[in-house]
Each structure stands twice: as structure tokens, then as C-alpha cells.
PyMOL Python script that loads the backbone (N, CA, C, O; Angstrom):
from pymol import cmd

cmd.read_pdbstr("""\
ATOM      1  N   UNK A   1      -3.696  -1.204  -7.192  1.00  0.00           N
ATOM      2  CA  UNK A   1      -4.370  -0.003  -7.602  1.00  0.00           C
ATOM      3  C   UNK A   1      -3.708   0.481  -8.878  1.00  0.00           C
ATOM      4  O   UNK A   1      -2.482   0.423  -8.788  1.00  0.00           O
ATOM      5  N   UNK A   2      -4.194   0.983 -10.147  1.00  0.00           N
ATOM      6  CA  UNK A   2      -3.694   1.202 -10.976  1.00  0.00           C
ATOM      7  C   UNK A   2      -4.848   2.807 -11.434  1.00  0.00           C
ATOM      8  O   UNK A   2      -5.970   3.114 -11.031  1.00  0.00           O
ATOM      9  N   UNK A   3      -4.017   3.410 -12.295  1.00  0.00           N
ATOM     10  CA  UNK A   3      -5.072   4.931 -12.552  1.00  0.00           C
ATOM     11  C   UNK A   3      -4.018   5.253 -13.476  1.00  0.00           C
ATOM     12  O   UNK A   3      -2.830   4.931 -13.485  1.00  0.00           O
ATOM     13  N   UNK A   4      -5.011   6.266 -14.588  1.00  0.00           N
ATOM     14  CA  UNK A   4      -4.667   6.530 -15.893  1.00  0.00           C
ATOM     15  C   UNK A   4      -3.349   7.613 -15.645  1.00  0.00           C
ATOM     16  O   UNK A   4      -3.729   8.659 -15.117  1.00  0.00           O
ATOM     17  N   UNK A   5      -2.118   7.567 -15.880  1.00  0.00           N
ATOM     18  CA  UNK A   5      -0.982   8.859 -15.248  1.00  0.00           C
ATOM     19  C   UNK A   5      -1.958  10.164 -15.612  1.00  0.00           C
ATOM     20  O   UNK A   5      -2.814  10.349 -16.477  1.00  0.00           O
ATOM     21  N   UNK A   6      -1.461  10.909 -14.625  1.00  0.00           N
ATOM     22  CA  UNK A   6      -2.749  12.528 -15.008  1.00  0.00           C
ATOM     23  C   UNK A   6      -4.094  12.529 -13.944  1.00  0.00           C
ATOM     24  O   UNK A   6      -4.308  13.476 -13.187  1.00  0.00           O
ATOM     25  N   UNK A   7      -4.765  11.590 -13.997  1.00  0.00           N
ATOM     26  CA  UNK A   7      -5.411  11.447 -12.906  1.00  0.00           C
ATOM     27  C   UNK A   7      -5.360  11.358 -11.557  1.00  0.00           C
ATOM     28  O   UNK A   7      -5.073  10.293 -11.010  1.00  0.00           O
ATOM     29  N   UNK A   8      -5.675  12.645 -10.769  1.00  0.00           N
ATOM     30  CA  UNK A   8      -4.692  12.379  -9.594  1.00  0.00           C
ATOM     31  C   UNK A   8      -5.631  12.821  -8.083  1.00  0.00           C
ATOM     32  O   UNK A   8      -6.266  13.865  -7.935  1.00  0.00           O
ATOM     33  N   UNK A   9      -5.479  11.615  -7.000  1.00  0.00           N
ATOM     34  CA  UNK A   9      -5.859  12.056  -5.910  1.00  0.00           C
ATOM     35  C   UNK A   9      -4.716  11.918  -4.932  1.00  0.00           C
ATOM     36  O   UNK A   9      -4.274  10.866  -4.470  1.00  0.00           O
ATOM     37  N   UNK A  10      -4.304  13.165  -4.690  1.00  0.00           N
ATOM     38  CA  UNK A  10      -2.931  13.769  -4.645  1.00  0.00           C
ATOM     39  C   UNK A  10      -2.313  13.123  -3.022  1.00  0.00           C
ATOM     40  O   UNK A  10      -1.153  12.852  -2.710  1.00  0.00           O
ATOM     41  N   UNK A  11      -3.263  13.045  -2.407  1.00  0.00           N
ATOM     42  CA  UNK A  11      -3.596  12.588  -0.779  1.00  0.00           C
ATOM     43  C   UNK A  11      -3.188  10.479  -1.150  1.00  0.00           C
ATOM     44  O   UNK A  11      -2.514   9.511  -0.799  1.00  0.00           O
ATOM     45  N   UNK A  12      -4.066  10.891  -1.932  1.00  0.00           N
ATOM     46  CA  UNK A  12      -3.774   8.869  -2.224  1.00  0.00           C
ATOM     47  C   UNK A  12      -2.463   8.246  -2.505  1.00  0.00           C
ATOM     48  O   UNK A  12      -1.859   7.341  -1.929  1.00  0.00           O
ATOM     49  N   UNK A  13      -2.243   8.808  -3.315  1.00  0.00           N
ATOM     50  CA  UNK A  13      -0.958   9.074  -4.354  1.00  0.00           C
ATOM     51  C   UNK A  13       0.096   9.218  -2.984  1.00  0.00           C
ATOM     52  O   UNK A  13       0.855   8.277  -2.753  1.00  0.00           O
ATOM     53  N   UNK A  14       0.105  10.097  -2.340  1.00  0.00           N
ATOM     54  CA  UNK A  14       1.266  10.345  -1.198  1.00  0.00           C
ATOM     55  C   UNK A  14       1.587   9.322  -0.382  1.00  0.00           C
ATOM     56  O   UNK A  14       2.737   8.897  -0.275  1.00  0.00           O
ATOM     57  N   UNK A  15       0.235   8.704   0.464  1.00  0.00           N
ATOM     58  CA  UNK A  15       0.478   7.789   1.278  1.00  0.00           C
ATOM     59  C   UNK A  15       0.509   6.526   0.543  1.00  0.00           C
ATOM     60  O   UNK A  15       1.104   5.709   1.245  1.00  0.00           O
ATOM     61  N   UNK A  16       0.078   5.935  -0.712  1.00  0.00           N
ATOM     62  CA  UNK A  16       0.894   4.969  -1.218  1.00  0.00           C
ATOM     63  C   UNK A  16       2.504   5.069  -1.567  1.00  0.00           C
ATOM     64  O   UNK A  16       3.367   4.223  -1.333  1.00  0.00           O
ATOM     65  N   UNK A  17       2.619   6.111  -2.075  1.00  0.00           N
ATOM     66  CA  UNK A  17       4.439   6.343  -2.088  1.00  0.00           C
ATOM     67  C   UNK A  17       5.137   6.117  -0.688  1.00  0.00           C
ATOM     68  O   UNK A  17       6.141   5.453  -0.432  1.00  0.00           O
ATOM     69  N   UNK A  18       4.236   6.936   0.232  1.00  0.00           N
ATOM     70  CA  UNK A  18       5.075   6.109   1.874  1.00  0.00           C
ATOM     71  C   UNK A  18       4.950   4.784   1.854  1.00  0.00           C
ATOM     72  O   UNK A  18       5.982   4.159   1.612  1.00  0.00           O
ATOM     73  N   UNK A  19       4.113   4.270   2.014  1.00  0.00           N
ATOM     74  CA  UNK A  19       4.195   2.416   1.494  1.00  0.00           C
ATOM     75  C   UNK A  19       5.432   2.023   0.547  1.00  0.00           C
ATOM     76  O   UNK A  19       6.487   1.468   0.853  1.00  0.00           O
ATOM     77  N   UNK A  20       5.086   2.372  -0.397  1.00  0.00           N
ATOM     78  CA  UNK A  20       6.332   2.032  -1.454  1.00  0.00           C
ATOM     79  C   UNK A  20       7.981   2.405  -0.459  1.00  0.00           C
ATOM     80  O   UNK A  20       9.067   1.832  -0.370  1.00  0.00           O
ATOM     81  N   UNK A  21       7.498   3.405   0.016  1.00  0.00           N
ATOM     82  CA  UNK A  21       9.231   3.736   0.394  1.00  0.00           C
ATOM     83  C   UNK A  21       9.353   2.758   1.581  1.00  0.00           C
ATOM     84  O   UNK A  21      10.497   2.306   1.612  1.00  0.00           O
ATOM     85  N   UNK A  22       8.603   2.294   2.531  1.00  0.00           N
ATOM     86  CA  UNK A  22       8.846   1.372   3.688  1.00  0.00           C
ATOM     87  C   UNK A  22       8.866  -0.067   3.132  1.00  0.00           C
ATOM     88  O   UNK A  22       8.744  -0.941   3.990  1.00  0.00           O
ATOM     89  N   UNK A  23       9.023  -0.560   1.588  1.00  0.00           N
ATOM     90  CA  UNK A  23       8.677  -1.417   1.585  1.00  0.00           C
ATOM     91  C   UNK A  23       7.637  -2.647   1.535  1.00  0.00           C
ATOM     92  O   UNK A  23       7.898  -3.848   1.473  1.00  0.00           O
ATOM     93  N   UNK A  24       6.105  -1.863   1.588  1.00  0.00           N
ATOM     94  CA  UNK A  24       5.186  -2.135   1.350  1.00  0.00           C
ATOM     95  C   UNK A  24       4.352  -2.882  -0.183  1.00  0.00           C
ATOM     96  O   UNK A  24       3.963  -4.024  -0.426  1.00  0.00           O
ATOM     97  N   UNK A  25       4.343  -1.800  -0.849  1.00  0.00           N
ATOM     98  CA  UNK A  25       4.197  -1.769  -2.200  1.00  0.00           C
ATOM     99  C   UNK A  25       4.670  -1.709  -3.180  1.00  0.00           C
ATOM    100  O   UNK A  25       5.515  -0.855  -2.911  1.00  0.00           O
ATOM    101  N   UNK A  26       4.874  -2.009  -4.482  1.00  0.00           N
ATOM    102  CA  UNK A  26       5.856  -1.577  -5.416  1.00  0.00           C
ATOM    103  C   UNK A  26       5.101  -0.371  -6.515  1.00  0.00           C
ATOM    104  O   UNK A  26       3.913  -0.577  -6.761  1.00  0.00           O
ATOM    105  N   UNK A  27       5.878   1.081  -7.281  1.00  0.00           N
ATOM    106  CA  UNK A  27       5.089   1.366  -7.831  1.00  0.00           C
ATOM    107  C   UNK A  27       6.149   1.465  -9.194  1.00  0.00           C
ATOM    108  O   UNK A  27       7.370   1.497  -9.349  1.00  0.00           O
ATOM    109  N   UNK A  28       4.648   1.501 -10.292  1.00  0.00           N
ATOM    110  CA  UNK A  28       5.415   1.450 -11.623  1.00  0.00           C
ATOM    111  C   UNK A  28       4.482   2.260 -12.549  1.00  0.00           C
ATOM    112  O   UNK A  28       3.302   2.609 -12.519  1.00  0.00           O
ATOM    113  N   UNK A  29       5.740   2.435 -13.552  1.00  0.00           N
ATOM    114  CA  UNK A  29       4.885   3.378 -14.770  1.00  0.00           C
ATOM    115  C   UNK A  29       4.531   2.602 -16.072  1.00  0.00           C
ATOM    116  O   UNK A  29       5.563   2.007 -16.380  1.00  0.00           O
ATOM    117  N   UNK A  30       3.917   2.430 -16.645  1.00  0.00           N
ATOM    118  CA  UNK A  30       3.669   1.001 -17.855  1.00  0.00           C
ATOM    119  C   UNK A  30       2.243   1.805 -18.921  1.00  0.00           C
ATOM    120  O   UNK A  30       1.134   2.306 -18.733  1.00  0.00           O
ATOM    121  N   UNK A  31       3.100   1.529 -19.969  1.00  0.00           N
ATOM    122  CA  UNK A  31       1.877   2.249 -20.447  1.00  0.00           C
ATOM    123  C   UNK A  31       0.349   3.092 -20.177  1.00  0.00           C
ATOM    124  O   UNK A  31      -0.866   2.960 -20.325  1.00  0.00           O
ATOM    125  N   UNK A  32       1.274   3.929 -19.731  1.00  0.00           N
ATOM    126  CA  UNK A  32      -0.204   5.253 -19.388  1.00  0.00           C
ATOM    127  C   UNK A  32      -0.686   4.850 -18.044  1.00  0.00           C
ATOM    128  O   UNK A  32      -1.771   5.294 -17.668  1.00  0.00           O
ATOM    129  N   UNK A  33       0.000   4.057 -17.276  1.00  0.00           N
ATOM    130  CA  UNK A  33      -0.637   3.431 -16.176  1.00  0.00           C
ATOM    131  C   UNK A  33      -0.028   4.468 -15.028  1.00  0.00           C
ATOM    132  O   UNK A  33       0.770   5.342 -15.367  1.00  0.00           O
ATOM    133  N   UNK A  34      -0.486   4.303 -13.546  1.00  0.00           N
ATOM    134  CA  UNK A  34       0.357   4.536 -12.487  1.00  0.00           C
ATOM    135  C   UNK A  34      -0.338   3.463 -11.849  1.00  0.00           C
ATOM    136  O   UNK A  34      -1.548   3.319 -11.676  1.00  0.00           O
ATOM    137  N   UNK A  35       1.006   2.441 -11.397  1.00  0.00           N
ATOM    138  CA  UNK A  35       0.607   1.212 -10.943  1.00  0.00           C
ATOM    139  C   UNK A  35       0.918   0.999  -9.180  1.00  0.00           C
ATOM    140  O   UNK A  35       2.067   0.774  -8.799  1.00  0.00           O
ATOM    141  N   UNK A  36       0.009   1.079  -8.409  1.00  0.00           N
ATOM    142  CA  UNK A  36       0.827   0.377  -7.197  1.00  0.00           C
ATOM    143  C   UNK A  36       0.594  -1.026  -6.985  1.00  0.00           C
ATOM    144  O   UNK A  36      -0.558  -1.258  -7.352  1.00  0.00           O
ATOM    145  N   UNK A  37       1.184  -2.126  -6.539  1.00  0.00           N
ATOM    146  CA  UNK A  37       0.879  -3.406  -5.969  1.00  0.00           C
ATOM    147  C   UNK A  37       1.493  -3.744  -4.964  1.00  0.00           C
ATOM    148  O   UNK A  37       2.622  -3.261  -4.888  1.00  0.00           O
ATOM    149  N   UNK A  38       1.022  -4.732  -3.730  1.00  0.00           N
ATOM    150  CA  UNK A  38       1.579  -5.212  -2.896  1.00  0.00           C
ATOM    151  C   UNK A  38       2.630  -6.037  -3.586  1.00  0.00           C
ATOM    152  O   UNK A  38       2.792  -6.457  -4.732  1.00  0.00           O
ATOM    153  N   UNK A  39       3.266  -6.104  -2.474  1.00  0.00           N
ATOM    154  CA  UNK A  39       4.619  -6.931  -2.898  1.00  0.00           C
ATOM    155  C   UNK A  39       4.030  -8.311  -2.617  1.00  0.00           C
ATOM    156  O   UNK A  39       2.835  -8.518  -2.403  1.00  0.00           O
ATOM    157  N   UNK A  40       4.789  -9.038  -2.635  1.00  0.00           N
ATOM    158  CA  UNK A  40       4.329 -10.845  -2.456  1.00  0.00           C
ATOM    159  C   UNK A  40       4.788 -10.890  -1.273  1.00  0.00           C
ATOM    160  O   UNK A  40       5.683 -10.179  -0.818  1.00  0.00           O
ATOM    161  N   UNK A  41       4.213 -11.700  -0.744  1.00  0.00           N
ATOM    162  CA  UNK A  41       4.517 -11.668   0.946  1.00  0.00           C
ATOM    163  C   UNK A  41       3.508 -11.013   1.876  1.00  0.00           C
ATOM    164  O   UNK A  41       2.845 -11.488   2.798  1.00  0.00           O
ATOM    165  N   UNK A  42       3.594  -9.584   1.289  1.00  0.00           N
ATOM    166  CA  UNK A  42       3.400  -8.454   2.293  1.00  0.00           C
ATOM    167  C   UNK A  42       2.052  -8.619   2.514  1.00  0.00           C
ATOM    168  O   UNK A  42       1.859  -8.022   3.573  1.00  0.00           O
ATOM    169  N   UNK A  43       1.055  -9.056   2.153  1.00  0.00           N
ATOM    170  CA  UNK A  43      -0.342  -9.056   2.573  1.00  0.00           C
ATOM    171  C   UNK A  43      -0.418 -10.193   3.866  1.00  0.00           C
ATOM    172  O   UNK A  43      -1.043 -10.032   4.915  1.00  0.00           O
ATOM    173  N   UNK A  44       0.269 -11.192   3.540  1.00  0.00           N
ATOM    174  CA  UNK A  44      -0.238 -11.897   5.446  1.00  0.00           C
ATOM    175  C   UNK A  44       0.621 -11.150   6.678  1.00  0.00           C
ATOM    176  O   UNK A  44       0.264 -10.905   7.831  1.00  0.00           O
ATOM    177  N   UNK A  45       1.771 -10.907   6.058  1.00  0.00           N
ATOM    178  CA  UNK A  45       2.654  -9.874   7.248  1.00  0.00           C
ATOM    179  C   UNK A  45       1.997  -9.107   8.325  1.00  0.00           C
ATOM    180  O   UNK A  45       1.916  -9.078   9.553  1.00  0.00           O
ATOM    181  N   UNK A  46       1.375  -8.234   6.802  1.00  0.00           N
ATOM    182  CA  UNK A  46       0.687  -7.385   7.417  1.00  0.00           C
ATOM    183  C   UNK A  46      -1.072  -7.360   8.004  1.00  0.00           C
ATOM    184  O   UNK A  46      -1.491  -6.464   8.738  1.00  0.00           O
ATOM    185  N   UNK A  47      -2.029  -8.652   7.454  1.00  0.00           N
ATOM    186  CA  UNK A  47      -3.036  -8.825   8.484  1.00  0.00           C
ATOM    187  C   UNK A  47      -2.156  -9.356   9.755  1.00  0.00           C
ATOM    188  O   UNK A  47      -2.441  -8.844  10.837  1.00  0.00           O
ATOM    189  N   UNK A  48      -1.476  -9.992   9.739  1.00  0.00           N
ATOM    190  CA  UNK A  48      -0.860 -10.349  11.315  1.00  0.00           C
ATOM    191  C   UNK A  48      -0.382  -8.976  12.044  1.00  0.00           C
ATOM    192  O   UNK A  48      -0.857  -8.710  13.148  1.00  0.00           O
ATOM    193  N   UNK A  49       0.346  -8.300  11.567  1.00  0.00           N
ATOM    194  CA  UNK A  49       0.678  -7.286  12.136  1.00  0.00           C
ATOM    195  C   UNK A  49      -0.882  -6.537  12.597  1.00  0.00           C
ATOM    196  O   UNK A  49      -0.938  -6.063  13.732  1.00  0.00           O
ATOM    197  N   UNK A  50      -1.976  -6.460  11.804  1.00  0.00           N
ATOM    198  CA  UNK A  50      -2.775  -5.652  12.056  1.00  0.00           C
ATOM    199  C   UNK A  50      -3.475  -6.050  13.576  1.00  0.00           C
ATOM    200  O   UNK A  50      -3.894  -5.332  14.484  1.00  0.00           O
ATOM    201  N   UNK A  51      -3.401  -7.485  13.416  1.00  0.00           N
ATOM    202  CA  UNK A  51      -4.552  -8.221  14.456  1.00  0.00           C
ATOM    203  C   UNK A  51      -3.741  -8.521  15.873  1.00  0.00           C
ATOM    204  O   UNK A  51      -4.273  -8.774  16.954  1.00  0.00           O
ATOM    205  N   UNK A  52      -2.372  -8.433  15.607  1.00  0.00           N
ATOM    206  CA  UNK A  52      -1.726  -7.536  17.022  1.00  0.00           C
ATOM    207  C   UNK A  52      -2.258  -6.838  17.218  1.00  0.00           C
ATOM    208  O   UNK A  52      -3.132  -7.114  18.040  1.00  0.00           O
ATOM    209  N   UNK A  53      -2.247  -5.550  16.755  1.00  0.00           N
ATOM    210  CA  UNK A  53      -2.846  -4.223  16.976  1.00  0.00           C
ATOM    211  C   UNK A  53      -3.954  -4.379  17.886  1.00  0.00           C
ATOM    212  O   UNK A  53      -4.019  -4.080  19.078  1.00  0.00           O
ATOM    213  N   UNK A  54      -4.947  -4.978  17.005  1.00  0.00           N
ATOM    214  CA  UNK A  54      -6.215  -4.599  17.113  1.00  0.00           C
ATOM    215  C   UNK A  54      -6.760  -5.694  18.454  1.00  0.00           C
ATOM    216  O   UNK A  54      -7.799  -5.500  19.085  1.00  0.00           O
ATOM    217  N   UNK A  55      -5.688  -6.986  18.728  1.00  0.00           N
ATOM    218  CA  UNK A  55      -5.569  -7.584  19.955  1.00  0.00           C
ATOM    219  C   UNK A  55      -5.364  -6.970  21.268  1.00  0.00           C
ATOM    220  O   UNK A  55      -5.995  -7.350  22.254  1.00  0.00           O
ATOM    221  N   UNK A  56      -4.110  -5.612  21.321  1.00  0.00           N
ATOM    222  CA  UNK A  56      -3.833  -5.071  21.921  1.00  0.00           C
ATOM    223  C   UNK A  56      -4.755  -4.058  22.447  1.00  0.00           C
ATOM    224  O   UNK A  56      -5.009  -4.009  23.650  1.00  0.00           O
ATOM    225  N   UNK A  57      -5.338  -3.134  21.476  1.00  0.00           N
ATOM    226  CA  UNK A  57      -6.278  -2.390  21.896  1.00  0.00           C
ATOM    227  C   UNK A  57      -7.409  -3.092  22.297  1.00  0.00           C
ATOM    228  O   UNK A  57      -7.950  -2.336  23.104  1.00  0.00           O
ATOM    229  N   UNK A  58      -8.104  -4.140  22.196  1.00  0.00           N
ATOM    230  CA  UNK A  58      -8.987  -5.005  22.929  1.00  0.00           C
ATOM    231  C   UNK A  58      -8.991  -5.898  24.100  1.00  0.00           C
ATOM    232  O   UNK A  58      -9.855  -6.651  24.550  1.00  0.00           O
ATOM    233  N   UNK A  59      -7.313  -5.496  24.620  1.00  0.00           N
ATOM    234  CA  UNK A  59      -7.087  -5.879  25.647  1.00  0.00           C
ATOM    235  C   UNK A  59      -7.107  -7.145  25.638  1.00  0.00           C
ATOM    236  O   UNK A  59      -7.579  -7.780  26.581  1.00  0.00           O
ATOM    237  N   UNK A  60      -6.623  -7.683  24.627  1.00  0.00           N
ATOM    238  CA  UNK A  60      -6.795  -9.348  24.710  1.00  0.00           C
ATOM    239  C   UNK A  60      -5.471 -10.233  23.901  1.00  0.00           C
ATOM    240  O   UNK A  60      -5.471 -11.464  23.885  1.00  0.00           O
TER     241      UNK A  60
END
""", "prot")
cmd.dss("prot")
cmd.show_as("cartoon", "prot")
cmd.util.cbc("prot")
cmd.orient("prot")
């Protein structure tokens, strides 16, 4: 996710910074940017982690 610095959905912005702080995402400032990205790795981690979840609540 990237957005012009100044532009702000303040709610969005928050819970990506919790990401960033657990390790999730990385965020950066780069010319006029506000940048978040997954880290490398973290996207199969976390569909696996999800489809626990969503195993569990389906009782299966």
C-alpha cells in the first residue's frame, strides 16, 4: 500500500502501524510516499495461519 504523505485514513494508517510493530509489514517514507509492504515471507505464514482459523471455526 503506498499514499501520497498528507493523505490520510487515520483508522488505516493505525492498524497497519500495529502490523508493522508485530512484525508484519514494513513501513517507509521515500519520496512523498507513505509506504507499507509485507515483509517476504509473511504472506504464506500468514494464509496458513488464517486457514487454521477458519478450519477451527468450521469445525474441521
Amino acid at each position: 500500500l503506498a499514499r501520497r504523505v498528507g493523505c490520510t485514513n487515520r483508522k488505516g494508517v493505525t492498524y497497519l502501524r500495529v502490523l508493522a510493530g508485530i512484525g508484519v509489514v514494513e513501513e517507509e517514507l521515500a519520496a512523498g510516499l507513505h509506504i507499507f509492504k509485507l515483509k517476504n515471507g509473511r504472506l504464506t505464514e500468514l494464509i496458513k495461519e488464517t486457514m487454521k482459523l477458519l478450519e477451527g471455526e468450521s469445525g474441521g
